[in-house]
C-alpha positions as CSV (number, residue, x, y, z in Angstrom):
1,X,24.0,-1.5,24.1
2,X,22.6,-0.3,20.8
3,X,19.4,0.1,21.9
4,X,20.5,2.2,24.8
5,X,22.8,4.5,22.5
6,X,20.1,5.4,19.9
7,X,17.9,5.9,23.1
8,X,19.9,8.2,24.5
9,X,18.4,11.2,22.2
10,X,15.0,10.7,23.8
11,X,16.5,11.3,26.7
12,X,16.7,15.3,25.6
13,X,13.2,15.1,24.1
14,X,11.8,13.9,27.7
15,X,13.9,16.8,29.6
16,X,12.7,19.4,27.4
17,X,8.7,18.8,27.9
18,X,6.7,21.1,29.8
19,X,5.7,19.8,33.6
20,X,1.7,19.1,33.1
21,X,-0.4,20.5,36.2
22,X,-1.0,17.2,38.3
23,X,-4.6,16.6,39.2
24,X,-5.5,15.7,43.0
25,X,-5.3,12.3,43.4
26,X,-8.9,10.6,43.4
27,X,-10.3,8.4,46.5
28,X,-9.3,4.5,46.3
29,X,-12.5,2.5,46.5
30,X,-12.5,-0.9,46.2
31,X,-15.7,-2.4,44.0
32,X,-16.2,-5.6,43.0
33,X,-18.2,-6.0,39.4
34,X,-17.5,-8.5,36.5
35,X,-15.7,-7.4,33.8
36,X,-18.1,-5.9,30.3
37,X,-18.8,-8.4,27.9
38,X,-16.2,-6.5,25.6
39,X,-13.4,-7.9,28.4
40,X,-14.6,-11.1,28.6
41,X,-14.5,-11.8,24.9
42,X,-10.8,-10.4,25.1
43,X,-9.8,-12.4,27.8
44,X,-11.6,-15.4,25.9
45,X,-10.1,-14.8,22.6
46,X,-6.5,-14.1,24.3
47,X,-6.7,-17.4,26.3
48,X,-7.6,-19.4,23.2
49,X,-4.7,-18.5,20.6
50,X,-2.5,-17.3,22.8
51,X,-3.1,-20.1,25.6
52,X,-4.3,-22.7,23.7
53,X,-3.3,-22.8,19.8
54,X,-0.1,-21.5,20.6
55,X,1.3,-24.6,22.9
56,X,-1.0,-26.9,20.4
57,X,0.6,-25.9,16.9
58,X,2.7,-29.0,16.9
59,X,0.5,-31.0,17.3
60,X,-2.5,-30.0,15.1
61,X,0.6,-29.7,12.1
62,X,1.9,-33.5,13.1
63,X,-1.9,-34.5,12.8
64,X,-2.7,-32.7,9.9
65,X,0.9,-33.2,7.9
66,X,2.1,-37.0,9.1
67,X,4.6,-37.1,6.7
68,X,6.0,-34.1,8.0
69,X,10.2,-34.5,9.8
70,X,10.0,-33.0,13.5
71,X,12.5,-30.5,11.6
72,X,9.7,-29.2,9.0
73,X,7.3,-28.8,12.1
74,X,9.1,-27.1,13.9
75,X,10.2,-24.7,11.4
76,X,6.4,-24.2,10.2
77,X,5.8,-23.8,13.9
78,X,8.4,-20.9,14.0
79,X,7.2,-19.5,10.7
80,X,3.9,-19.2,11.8
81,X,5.2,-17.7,15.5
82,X,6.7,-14.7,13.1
83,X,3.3,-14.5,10.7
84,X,1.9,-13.6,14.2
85,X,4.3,-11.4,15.6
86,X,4.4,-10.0,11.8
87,X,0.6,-9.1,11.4
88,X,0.7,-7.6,14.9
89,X,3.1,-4.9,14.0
90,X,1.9,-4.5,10.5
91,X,-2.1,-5.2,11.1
92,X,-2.5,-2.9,14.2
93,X,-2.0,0.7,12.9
94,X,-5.0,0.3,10.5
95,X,-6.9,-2.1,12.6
96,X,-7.0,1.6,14.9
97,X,-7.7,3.9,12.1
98,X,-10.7,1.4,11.6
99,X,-11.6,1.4,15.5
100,X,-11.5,5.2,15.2
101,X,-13.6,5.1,12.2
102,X,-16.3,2.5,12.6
103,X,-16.1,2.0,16.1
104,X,-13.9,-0.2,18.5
105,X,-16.6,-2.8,19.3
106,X,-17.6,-3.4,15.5
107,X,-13.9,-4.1,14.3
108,X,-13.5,-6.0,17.9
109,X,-16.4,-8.5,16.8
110,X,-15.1,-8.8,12.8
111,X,-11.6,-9.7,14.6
112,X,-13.1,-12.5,16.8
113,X,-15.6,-14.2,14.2
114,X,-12.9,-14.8,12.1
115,X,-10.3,-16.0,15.1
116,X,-13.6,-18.6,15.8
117,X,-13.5,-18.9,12.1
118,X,-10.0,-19.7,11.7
119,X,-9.7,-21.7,14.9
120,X,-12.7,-23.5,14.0
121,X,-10.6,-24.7,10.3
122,X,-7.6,-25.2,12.4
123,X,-9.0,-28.0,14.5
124,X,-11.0,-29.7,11.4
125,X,-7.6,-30.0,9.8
126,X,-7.6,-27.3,7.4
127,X,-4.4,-26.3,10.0
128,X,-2.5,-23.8,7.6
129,X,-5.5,-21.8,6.2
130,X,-6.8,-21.7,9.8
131,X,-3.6,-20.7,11.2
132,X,-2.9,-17.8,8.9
133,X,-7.0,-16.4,9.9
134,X,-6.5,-16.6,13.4
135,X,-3.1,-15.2,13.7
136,X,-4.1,-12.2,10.5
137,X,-6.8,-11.7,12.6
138,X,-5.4,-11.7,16.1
């Protein structure tokens, strides 16, 4: 409900834009390619934090911590749940001012050498370190 009420001034900001002329609708042609290396390597990196080292924090902190309650996990799971969600909000303004700068590919392949980097220390039980690389970096 709060959401919707401090919304409700962007409904007057939509109203009052301009129409834009429409462009013709282009032909639908259906191509089959694989996707650019740049996708694949998205797809890749998604699938392994987000897939992978997401579901598996747990367990890589119960391996790496044994002395650990299932309470402490779990909150160090949660903790690190927020780092991510954290770095995403604060991390992605600049990491696009970089793209814009240097080039979307270059920052693209910093970002997942050090996700390989980090997961590669989160699964030799340097678990903390790596997680706070991978998920800076995500």
């Amino acid at each position: 409900m709060v959401i919707a009420l401090l919304s409700i001034p962007g409904i007057y900001f939509a109203l009052k834009l301009k129409e834009r002329d429409r462009l013709l609708a282009r032909q639908f042609s259906f191509k089959v390619s694989f996707p650019s290396v740049f996708n694949r390597l998205a797809f890749l990196g998604a699938f392994a934090v987000e897939g992978m080292l997401v579901v598996l924090i747990g367990a890589l902190l119960m391996s790496a911590q044994p002395n650990w309650s299932a309470v402490e996990i779990t909150a160090a799971v949660a903790g690190s749940l927020i780092f991510r969600r954290i770095c995403s909000l604060l991390i992605s303004p600049f990491a696009g001012c970089f793209a814009d700068r240097y080039g979307r590919a270059n920052i693209y392949s910093g970002s997942i050498l050090l996700i390989c980097l980090g997961l590669l220390l989160a699964t030799s039980g340097w678990v903390m370190p790596g997680l706070i690389l991978v998920f800076t970096f995500l």
